[in-house]
C-alpha positions as CSV (number, residue, x, y, z in Angstrom):
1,X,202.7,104.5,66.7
2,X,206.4,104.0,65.4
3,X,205.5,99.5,64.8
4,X,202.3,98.6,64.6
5,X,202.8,95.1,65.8
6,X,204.0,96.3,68.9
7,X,202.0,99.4,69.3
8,X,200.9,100.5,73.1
9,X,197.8,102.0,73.6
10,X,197.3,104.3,76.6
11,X,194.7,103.6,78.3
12,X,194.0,104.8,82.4
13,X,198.0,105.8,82.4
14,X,198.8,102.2,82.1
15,X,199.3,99.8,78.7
16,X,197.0,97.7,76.5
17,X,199.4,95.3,74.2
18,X,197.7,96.0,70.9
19,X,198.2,94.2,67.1
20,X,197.3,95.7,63.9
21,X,195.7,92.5,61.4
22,X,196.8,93.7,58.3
23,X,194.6,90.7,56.6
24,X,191.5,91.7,58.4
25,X,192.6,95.6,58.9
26,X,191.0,95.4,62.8
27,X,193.0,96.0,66.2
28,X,193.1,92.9,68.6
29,X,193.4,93.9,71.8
30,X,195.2,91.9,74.4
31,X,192.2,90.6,76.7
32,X,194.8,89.9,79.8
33,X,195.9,93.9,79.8
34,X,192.0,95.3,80.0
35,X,191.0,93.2,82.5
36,X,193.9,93.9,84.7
37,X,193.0,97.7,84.3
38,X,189.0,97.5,84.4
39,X,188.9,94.9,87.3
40,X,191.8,96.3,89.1
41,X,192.7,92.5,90.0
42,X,196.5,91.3,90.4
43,X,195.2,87.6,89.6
44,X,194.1,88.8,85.7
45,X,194.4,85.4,84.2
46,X,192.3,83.8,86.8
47,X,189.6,86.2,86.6
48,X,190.0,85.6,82.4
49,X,189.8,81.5,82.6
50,X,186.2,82.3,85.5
51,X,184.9,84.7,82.7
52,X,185.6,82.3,80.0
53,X,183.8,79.3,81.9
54,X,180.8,81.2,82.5
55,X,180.6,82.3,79.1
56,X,180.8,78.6,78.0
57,X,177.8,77.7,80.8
58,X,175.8,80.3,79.4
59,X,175.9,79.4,76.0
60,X,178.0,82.5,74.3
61,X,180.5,81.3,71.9
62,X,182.6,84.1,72.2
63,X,185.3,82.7,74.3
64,X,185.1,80.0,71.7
65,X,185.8,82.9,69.3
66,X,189.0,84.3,71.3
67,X,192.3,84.2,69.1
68,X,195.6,83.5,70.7
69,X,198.5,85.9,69.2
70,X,202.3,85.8,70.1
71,X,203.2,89.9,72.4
72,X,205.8,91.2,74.1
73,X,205.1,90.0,77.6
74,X,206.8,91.5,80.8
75,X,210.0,89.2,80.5
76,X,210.9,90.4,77.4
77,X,209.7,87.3,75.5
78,X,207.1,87.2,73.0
79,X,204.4,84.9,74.6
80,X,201.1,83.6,73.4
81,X,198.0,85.8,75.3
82,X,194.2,85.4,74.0
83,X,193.2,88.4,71.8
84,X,190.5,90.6,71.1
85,X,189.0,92.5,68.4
86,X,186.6,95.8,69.3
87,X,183.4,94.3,69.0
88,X,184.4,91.1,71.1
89,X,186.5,93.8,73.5
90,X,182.9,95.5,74.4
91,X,181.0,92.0,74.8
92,X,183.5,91.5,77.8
93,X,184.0,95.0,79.2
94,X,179.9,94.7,79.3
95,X,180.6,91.6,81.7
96,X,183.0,93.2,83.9
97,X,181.6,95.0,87.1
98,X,183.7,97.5,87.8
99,X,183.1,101.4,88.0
100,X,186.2,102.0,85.6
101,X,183.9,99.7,83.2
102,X,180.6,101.9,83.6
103,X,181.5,104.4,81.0
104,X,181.7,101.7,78.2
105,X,178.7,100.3,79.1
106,X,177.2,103.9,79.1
107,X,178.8,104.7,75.7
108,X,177.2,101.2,74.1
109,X,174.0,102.2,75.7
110,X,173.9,105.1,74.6
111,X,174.7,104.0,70.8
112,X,172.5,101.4,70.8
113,X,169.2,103.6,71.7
114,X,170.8,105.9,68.5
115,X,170.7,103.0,66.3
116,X,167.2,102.1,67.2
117,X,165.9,105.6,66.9
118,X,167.7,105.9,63.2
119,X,166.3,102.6,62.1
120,X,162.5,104.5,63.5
121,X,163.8,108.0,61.8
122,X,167.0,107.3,59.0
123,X,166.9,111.3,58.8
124,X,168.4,110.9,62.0
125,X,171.5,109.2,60.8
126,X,172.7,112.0,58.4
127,X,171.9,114.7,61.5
128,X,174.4,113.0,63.7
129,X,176.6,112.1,60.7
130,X,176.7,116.4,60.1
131,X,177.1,116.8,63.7
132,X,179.6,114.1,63.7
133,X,181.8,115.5,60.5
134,X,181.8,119.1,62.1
135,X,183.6,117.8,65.5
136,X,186.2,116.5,63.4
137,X,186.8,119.6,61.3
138,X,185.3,118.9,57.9
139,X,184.2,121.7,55.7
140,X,180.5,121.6,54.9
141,X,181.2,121.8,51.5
142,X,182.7,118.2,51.6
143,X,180.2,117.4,54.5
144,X,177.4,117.7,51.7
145,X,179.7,115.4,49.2
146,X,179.9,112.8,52.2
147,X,176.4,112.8,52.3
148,X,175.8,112.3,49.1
149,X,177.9,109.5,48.7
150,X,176.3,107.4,51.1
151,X,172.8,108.0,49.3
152,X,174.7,106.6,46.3
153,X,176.0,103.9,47.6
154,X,172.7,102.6,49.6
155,X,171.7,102.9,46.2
156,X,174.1,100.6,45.1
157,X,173.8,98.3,47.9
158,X,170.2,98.1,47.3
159,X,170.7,97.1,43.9
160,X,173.2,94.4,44.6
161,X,170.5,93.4,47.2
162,X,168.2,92.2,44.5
163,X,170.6,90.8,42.4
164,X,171.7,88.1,45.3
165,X,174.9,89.8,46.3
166,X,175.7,88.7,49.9
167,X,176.5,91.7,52.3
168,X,180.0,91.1,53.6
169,X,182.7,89.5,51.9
170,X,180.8,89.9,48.0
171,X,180.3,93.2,49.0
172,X,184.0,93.9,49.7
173,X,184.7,92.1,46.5
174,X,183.0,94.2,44.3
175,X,183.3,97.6,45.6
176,X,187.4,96.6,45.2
177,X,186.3,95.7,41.6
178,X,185.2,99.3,41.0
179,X,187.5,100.6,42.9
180,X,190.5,99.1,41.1
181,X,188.6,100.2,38.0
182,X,188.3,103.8,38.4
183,X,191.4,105.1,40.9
184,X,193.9,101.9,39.9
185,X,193.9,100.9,42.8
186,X,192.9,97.8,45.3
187,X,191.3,99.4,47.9
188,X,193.7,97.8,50.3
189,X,196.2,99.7,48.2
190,X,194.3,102.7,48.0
191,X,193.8,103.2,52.1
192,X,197.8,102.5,52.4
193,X,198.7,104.8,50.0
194,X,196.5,107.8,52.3
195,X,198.2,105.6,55.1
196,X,195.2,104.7,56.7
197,X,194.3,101.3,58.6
198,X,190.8,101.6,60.2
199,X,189.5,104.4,58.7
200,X,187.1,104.8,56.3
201,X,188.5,105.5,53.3
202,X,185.8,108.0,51.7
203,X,186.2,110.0,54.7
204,X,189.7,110.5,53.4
205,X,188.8,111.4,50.3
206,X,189.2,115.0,48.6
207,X,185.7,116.0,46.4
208,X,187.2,114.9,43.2
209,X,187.9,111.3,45.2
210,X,184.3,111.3,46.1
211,X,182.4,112.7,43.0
212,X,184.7,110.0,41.0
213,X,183.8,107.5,43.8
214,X,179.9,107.7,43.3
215,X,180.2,108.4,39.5
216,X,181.2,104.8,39.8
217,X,179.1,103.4,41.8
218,X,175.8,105.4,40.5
219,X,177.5,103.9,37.1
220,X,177.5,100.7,38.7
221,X,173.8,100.5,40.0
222,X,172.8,101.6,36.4
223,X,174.8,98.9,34.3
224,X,173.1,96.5,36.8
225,X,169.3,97.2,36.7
226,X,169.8,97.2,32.7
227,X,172.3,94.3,32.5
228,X,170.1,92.1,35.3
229,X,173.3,90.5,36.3
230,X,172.3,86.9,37.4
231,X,175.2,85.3,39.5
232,X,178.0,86.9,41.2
233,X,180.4,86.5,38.8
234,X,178.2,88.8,36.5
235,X,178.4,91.4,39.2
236,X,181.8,91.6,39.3
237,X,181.7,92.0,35.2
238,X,179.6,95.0,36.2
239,X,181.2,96.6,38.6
240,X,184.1,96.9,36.6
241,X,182.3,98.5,34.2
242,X,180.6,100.9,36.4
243,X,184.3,101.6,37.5
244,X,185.3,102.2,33.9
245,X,183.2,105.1,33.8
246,X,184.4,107.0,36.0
247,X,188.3,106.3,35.1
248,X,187.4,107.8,32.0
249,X,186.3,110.7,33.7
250,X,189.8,110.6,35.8
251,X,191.9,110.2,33.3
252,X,190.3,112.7,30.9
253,X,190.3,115.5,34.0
254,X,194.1,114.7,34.8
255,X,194.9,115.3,30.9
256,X,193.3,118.1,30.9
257,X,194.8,119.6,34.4
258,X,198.1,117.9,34.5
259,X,197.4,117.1,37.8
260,X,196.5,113.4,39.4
261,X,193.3,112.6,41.6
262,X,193.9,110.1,43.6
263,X,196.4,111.2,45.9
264,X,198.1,110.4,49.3
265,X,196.3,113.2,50.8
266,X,194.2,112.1,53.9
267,X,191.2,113.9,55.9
268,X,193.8,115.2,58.6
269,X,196.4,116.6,55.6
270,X,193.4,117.7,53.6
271,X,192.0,119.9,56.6
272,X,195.8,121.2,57.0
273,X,195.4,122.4,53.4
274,X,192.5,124.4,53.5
275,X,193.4,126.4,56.7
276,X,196.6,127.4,54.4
């Protein structure tokens, strides 16, 4: 997409009016454009203010939830329209009935019996994860890295579990502390420099990114359970150092091979690279 706050997404050869949050790095979708495609109805904004009310009578607060956000309408003005991320998106395609809406509700079917199975087997997750990672052209070299990393950081998560650390925005904080600590970069900064928005970034990271990655984050989860960090702003000490680790090990690797590691290369130019 050449401007991402104007970007069209394709979707049933017509258009959804789309927005890229740079703050919250999530699509918003525009609510007015899907239900004009899905429920194949002229009087879209009608249908929109019924769904809303019945929403409110039933006690959902998503329409309460519903962001408003200037787009391009069809006069060539930029107009208020009510917005949608992905996860609110599939609360209303679920309420739609209409057969262009049955795949969707298939698809979150479908995902939600996976979840529930993986939460009865975890060795399930990593199966589809492999499976997943093949489809999309990944080596299994790197596949095994990937892995890896997530044991590490469920590791880490676990720790900052019994330390208090609130899953979400502390979370976020402090794996951008170690982050910032070991590549020099926020991961905001990080992600833009690989020119990514949604994506994870780990799954556009080379081995080196990774084995670096969990260096500091197995650094981190050590520090911790000997440290016994006791409020967040402990954690934070602690991640940094757990991050300081493993830009020692950077910086000590590019001295030694001239070459940097953290790099602009993505998962789509890194497959590019090993078919050379």
């Amino acid at each position: 997409m050449s401007n991402k706050d104007t970007a069209l997404k394709i979707f049933q050869e017509q258009t959804v009016r789309t927005h890229w949050d740079e703050e919250q790095e999530k699509w918003v979708f525009s609510i007015i454009d899907v239900i004009a495609i899905l429920a194949d109805n002229t009087r879209s904004r009608k249908y929109w203010s019924d769904l809303k009310k019945k929403f409110k009578d039933e006690g959902s607060e998503l329409s309460e939830n519903i962001g408003q956000l200037k787009m391009l309408a069809q006069d060539g003005k930029m107009r208020l329209t009510d917005v949608a991320d992905t996860e609110q998106l599939f609360r209303l395609i679920q309420s739609i009935p209409s057969p262009k809406a049955e795949p969707f509700k298939q698809w979150l079917a479908k995902i939600g019996t996976e979840r529930i199975d993986e939460i009865e087997d975890p060795e399930l997750a990593f199966d589809r994860a492999m499976e997943t990672y093949l489809k999309k052209g990944y080596s299994k070299e790197w596949i095994n890295q990937r892995l890896k990393s997530i044991e590490v950081r469920k590791e880490l998560t676990d720790e900052w579990d019994t330390k208090g650390v609130k899953k979400g925005l502390e979370y976020a904080i402090l794996t951008n502390e170690l982050t910032k600590a070991w590549a020099g970069l926020e991961v905001k900064d990080y992600k833009k420099l690989k020119g990514l928005k949604k994506e994870n970034l780990r799954d556009n990271m080379s081995n080196l990114e990774l084995v670096l990655n969990m260096l500091a984050e197995a650094s981190t989860t050590e520090i911790s359970k000997q440290k016994k960090p006791k409020n967040f702003t402990e954690n934070k000490k602690v991640a940094k150092k757990g991050g300081d680790v493993a830009k020692a090990a950077r910086l000590k690797l590019e001295s030694t091979t001239g070459k940097k590691v953290v790099t602009k290369l993505n998962a789509k130019s890194i497959a590019k690279k090993l078919k050379k």
